[in-house]
N, C-alpha and C positions, 0 to 999 in steps of 0.2 A: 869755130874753135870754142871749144868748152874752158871754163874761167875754175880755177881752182877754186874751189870754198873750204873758207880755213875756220873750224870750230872755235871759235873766240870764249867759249865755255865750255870745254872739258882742257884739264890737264893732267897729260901724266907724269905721273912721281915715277923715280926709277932707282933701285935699293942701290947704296954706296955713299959714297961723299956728296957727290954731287946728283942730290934730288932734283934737281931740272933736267938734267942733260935730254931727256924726252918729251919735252915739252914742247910741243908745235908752234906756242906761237911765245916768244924767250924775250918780246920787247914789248908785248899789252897783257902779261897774264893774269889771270883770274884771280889770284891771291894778291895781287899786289893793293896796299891801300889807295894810294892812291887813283889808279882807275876807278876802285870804288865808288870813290869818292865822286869822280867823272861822271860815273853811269848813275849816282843819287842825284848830280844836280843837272843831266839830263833828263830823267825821270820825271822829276820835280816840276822842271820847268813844262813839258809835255801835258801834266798835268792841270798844272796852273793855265797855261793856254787854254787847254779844251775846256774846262769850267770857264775862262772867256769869253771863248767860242759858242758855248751854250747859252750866258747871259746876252752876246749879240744877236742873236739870231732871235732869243725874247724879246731883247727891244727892238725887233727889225719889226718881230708880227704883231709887236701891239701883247703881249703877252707878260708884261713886266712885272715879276716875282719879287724883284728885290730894287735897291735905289743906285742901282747901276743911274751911271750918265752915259748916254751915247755916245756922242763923240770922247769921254775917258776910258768908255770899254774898246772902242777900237785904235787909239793910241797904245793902250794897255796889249790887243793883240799884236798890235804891230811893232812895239818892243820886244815882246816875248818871243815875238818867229825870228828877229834877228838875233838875239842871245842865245835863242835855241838853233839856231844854223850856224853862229860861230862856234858853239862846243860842240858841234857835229864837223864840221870843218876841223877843228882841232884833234876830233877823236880820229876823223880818218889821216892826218897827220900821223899822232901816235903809230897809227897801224901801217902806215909805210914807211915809219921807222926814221923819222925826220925828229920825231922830240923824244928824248930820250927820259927814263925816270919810270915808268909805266911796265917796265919788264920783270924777270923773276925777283927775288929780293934772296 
């Protein structure tokens, strides 16, 4: 069975009063601030990891660039995957429509 994919970045405006009424997805939409908001500090955090990730894997091979500590870069990663799996967690929430706030405005 094939799984519906619903575009989480396009919306359409539709002329009248009510500019959502055509909007596919009416509870995570792309104008809204605060998903923004969501998707900067998932971003973010993805970020920050992978430059983690890159400083461990320096200090794994003996390759050390900067004054990272070992064992603080891999605390540092292993914080970061669980903050960044709870607002992944939470974003697919939003998107099955359990937390509300995240829809058109």
């Amino acid at each position: 069975m094939l799984k519906k994919i619903i575009d989480y970045n396009t919306c359409y405006y539709s002329p009248g009063t009510d500019k959502h009424s055509c909007c596919t997805h009416q509870h995570y939409c792309i104008f809204n601030p605060n998903r923004i908001e969501l998707e900067n500090q998932i971003n973010n955090l993805s970020n920050e990891l992978h430059s983690h990730i890159q400083a461990f894997n320096a200090l794994k091979h003996g390759r050390n660039y900067t004054n990272a500590n070992y064992r603080q870069t891999k605390e540092a990663i292993k914080l970061l995957n669980e903050d960044l799996n709870n607002l992944r967690e939470f974003e697919k929430k939003i998107k099955n429509e359990e937390v509300k706030g995240y829809g058109k405005q």
